[in-house]
N, C-alpha and C positions, 0 to 999 in steps of 0.2 A: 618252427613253422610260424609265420606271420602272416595278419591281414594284410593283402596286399589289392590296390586299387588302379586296375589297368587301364583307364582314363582319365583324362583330366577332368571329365564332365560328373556327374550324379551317378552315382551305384548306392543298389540298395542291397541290402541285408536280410532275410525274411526268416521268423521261427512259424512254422503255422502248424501247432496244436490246436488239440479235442477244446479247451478250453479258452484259449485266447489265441490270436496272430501277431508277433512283437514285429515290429519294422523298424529296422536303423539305415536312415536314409544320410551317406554324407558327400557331399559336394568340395573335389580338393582339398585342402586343408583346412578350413573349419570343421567348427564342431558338427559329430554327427546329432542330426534328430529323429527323434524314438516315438512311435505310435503304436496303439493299442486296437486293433479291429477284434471284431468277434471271430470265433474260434469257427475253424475246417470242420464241415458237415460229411462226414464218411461217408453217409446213406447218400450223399447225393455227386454225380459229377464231381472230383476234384478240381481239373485243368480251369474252366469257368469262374471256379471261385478265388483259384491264385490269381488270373490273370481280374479279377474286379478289385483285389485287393493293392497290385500295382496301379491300376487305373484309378484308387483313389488317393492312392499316394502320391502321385504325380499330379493329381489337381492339388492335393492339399499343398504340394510345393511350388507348383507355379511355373516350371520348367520339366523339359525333358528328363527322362531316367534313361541312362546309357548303358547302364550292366546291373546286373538281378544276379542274388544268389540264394536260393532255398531251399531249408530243408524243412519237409514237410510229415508230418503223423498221417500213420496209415498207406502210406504212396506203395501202390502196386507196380511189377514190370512192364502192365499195360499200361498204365498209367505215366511211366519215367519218359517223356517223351519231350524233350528241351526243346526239339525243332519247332512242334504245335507251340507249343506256348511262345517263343520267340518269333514265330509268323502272326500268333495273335496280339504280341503286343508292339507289332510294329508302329503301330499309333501313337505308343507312349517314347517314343525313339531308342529303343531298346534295340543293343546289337550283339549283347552277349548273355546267355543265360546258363547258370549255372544250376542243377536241381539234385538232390538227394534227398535218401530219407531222414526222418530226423535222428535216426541211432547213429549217423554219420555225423551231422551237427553235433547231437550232446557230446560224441566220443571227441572230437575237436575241441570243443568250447574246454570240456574238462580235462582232456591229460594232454591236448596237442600232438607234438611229434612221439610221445612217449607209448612203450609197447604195455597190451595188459588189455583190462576192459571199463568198461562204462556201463553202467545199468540204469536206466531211465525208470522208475516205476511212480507215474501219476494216475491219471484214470487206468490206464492200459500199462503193458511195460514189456521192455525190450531190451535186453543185451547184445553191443557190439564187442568182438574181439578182436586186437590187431596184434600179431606179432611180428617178425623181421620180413615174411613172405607171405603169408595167409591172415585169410579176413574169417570171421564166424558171426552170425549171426543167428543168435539163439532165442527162443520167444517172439515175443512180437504178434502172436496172431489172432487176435481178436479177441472178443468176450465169451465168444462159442465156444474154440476151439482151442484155445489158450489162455493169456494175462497171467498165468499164474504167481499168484503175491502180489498182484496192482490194487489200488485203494476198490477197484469192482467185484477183483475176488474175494477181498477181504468183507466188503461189505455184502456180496451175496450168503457168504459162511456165515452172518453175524446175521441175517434174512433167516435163515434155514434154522441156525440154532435158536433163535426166537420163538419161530413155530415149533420146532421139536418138543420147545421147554413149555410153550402154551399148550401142546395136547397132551403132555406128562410122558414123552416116550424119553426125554434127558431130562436131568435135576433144573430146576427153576436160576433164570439170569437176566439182568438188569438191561439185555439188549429185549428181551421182551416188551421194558416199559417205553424203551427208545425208540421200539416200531407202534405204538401205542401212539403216542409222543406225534406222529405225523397221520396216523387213518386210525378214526378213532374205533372204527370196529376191526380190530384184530381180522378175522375171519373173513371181512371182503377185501382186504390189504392186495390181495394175490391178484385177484381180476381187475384193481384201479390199477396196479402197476404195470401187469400186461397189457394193458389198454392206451398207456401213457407212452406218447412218442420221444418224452425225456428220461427215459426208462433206465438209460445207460450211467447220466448222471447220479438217478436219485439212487439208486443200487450202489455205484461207488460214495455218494455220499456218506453212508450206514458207517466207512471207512473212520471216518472222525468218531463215532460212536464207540468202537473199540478202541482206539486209540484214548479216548477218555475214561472209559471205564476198567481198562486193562490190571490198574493195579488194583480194584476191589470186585473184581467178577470174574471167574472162575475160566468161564466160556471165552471172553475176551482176550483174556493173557494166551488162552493156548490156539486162539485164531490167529495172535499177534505171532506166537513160533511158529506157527506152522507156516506164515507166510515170511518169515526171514531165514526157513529151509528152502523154501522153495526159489526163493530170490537169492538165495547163498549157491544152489545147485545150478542155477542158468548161469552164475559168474563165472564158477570152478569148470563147468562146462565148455564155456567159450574158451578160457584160459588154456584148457586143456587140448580145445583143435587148434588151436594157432602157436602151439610152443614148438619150440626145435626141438627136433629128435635128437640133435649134436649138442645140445647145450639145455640141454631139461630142468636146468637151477637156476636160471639167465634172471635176473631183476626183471618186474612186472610188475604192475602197481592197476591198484583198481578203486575206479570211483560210482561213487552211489550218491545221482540227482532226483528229484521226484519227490512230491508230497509225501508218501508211503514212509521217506524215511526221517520224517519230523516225528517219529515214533519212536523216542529213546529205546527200549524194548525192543522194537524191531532190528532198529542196527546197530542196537549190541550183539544181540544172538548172531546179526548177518554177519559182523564182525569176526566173531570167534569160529561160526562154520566155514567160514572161505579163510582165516588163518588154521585150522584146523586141515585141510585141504591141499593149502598150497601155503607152505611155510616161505616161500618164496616172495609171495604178494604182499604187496605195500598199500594199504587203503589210505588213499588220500582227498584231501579235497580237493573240490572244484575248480581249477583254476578259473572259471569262468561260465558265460552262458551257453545253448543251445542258440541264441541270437550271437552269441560271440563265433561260435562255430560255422554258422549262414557266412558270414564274414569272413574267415579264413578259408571257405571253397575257392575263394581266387587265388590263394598260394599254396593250396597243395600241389607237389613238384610230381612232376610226370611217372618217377620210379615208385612211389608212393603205391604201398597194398591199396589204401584205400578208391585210387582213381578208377576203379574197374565199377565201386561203386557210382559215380560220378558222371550222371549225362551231361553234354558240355552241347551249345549250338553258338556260333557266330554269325553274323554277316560283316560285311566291307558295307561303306555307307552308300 
């Protein structure tokens, strides 16, 4: 599967995560240009904020934009609505728009045409599965009522074991000093951070805290397994709805993007529990980005599992 760019004019490319919005914008055959906007606000209207994100792309370039492809964190089925947002950017001379989530992006950027899975774990985290006819989508659902193993669940377990080891109900650990380290009274920590509208962040930040103290604190190394069980059981999981019943040894191949697994420790353990699982699976790297992925929604081919994912809206000029 290839990027493929069905006008001669300007198509853009769009990643828009919790964190940052990546844009690759390219015009025929020159080189594409890449821009960094701030990151998709969950808590508020998505559609609004993709369509200000082309609107400043297109001034920053100076010419029309003829085709959009995005994949976007957090996008709902209310939300997947290609036609709104290509009536709204009619101003930008936009005629074709392509939109998914971004577990569709990363699984593109990283294995392409290839069947298996993709596991995105940064703030949040989400597993796509694609095999010869079915699609799986496993995780993905927010900080309430899922992320399980994303740098928020990690950093809330590494929150909790903190307080536990400050009131003496678990043995004493160095994430203790680490929530010290940002509110200096321990004890009012709870009500600043539920009070804080960047709550989501500073909770997943705690994530790097375990990650550093993992090899000399006790508490840390077993928040680190337990979230590469759990990030090993959403792969094997996916892997497992999407395999053929007729060919259940078929090659499959799985990759792991996302902050979470800058955690040597982490994706070892992830490593050996999803070959433990599925002796079948090939952990490989990334071929690429979630911004490489936005880019290849223009060529995925009609038969393709993934197209069912895939709102698509045109117009004629």
């Amino acid at each position: 599967m290839t990027t493929v760019h069905p006008y001669g004019g300007t198509t853009v490319a769009i990643d828009a995560g919790q964190t940052g919005t990546k844009v690759r914008a390219r015009d025929g055959v020159e080189s594409p240009v890449e821009t960094l906007y701030p990151g998709v606000r969950t808590h508020e209207p998505l559609l609004p904020q993709l369509v200000e994100v082309v609107r400043a792309q297109q001034r920053e370039l100076g010419r029309p934009v003829e085709a959009v492809a995005f994949g976007v964190s957090g996008l709902t089925r209310s939300q997947s609505d290609a036609g709104a947002l290509l009536a709204a950017l009619g101003d930008v001379g936009a005629r074709h728009v392509l939109l998914a989530h971004d577990s569709v992006t990363s699984f593109l950027g990283s294995l392409g045409d290839a069947q298996g899975a993709v596991i995105a774990a940064g703030t949040g985290v989400v597993t796509l599965g694609v095999g010869s006819n079915r699609i799986a989508r496993v995780d993905g659902w927010g900080n309430i009522m899922g992320d399980a193993g994303s740098a928020y669940w990690i950093g809330r377990e590494a929150l909790e074991a903190a307080m536990r080891a400050h009131d003496g109900r678990d043995a004493p650990t160095a994430l203790t000093e680490a929530v010290r380290e940002r509110w200096r009274d321990i004890e009012d920590a709870y009500v600043q951070l539920q009070s804080d509208p960047d709550r989501v962040r500073i909770v997943a930040s705690f994530a790097s805290s375990v990650t550093e103290l993992a090899d000399v604190d006790a508490a840390s190394a077993q928040i680190s397994l337990r979230a590469a069980r759990e990030l090993a059981r959403s792969v094997v999981t996916a892997l497992r709805r999407v395999e053929d019943p007729a060919n259940p040894d078929a090659e499959e191949f799985v990759s792991a993007i996302g902050g979470v697994f800058t955690s040597q420790r982490i994706l070892g353990r992830f490593g050996e529990l999803v070959a433990e699982a599925r002796p079948s699976a090939h952990i490989v790297s990334p071929r690429g980005t979630g911004l490489d992925g936005a880019a290849m929604l223009f060529g995925v081919p009609p038969q393709h599992p993934l197209t069912e994912l895939i709102r698509v809206a045109r117009r004629d000029r």
